[in-house]
N, C-alpha and C positions, 0 to 999 in steps of 0.2 A: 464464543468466549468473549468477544468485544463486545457485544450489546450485554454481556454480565456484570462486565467490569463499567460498563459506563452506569448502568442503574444503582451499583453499588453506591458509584460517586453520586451518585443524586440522594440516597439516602443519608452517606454522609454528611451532603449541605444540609439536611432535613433536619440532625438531630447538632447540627453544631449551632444553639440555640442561648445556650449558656454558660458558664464560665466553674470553670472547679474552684475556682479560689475564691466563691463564694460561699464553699463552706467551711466553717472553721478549723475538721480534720484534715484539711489539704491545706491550711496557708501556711505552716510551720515548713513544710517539706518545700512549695513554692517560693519560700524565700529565699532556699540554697540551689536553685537549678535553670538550667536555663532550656528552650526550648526549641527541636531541630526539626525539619522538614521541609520540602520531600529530599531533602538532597543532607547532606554534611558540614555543607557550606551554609553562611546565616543570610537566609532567605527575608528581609523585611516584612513580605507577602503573609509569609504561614509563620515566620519564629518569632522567638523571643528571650530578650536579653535578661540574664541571671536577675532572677526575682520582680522580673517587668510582667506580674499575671494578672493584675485587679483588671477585671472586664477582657479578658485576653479568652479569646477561640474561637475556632475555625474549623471546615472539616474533618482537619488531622487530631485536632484535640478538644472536648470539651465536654459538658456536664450530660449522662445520659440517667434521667430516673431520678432527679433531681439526689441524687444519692454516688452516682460513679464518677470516675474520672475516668472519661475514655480515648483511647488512642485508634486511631485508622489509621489503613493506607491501604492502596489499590497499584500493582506495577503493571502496567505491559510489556515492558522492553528489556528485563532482566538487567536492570542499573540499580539494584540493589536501594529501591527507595525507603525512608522512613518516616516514623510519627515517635519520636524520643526524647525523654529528660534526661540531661547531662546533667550529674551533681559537680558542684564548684570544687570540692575540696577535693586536692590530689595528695595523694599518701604513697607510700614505697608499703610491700608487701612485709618486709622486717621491721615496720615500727611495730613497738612495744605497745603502743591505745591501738585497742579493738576496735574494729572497724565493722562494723553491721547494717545489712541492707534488708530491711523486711516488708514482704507486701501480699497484700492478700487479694487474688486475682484470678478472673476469668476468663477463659482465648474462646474466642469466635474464630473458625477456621476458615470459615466463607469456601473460596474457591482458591484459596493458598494449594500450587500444585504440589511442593515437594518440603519444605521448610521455614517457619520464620523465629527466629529470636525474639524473646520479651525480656529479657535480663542480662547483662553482662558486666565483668570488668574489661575496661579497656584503658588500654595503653598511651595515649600521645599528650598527656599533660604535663608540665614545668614544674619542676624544681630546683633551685639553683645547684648548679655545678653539677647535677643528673642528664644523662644522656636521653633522648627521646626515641619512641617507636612505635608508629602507628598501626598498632594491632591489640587483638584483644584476647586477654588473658583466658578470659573465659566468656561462653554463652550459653544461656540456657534454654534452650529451641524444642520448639514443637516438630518431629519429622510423623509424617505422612508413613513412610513404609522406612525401617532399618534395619538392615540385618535380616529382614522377615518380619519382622517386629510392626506393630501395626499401629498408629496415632500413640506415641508412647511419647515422654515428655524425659530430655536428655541433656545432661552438663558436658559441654564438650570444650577441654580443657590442653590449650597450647603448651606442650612437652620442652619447647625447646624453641628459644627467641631467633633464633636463626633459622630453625630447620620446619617445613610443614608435617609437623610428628606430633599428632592430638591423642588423648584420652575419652574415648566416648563414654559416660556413666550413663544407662537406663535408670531412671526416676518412676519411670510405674507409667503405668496408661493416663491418658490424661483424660479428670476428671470431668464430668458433666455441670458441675457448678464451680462455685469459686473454691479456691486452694492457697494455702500459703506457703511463701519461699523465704527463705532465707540465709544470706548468705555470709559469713565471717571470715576476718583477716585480722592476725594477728601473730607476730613471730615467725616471720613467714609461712604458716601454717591455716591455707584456706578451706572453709568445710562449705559444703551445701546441703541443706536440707529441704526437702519437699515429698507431698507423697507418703511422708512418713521412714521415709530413708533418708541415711545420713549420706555424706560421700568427705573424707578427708586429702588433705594432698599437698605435701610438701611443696614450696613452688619457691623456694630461696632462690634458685635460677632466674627468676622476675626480680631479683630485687633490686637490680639498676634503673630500674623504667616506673617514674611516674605513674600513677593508676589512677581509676576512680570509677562510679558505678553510671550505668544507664538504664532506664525502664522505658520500654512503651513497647512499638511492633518496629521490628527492623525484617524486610521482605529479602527472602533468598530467591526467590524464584516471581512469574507473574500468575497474578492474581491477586488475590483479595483476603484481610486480615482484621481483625479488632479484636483489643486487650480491654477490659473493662477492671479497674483499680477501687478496691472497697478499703482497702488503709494503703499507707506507703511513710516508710522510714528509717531513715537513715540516723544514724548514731557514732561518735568517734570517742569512746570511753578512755 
């Protein structure tokens, strides 16, 4: 398993060769986000600060096929590492402007043993006089085996900001090419769509906590993961 995970990383240096925000459909979205790995915390080494992307990649992120935006990461030690874009704008789940996350995307499973996330709302961002809470509303993950369920592509949505009480949605198996997602908030009423299933969901219970979206590979488990991004966007109607 070690010598898997280390040839991964050597392929990732292989292909982090060039930069996504050289092409025109990624600078719009590159200007509102900023960029995290391996860790949470902002790494000078691999991240980068809100809209700092002209000539920006590494490993964890950059141009594959002169065409994708790609994200890796490789974990060994179960610290939950990543390769993630955090969008800047933080919204409460009851404002009235629509909030839309849409991207059109393909998962490399590699040697990911048991799950990784490529989409989420998450919780720890600032608004004046809003209370903060560093979790996430929602994820949208790839699992290996659920339920019996076998490589199926899953929204798995926090019930209850206090309590670990989730909603798992089946989204369908996950496709062998690229697939689009999309996510909306508006009125506190958040839907998910992929796969060609919808999923809706009251979540007025979020509405004290700061929000906002992330894209890339966030690793559950170790092993080895890559998202490849053919559109990505974000919109506040």
């Amino acid at each position: 398993m070690r010598k898997i995970v280390v040839l991964l990383s050597i392929i990732g240096v292989l292909f982090a060769s060039s930069t996504p925000y050289s092409l025109d459909k990624f600078k719009k979205v590159l200007k509102v986000v900023k960029f995290q790995a391996p860790f949470s915390h902002y790494d000078s080494k691999w991240s980068a600060k809100y809209g700092k992307f002209e000539n920006f990649s590494n490993r964890y992120f950059y141009l594959q096929d002169d065409r994708y935006m790609a994200f890796y990461m490789c974990e060994k030690s179960k610290e939950k590492r990543r390769s993630e874009l955090r969008f800047k704008e933080d919204w409460l789940v009851g404002d009235r402007s629509l909030k839309i996350l849409k991207l059109r995307v393909k998962l490399f499973v590699m040697s990911q043993k048991r799950e990784f996330t490529f989409a989420q709302i998450h919780s720890d961002g600032t608004i004046k006089n809003q209370p903060t809470i560093n979790l996430p509303l929602l994820r949208v993950v790839w699992f290996k085996k659920y339920r019996s369920v076998k490589n199926h592509i899953w929204a798995i949505v926090r019930l209850n900001p206090k309590e670990k009480i989730y909603k798992k949605v089946d989204l369908g198996v996950l496709p062998k090419g690229f697939f689009n997602l999309k996510i909306k908030v508006q009125n506190s009423i958040m839907s998910v769509e992929a796969n060609g299933k919808t999923y809706s969901q009251d979540v007025s219970y979020w509405g004290r906590y700061p929000s906002y979206f992330k894209v890339g590979v966030y690793l559950q488990d170790i092993g080895c993961a890559k998202v490849l991004v053919d559109e990505l966007s974000f919109e506040s109607l």
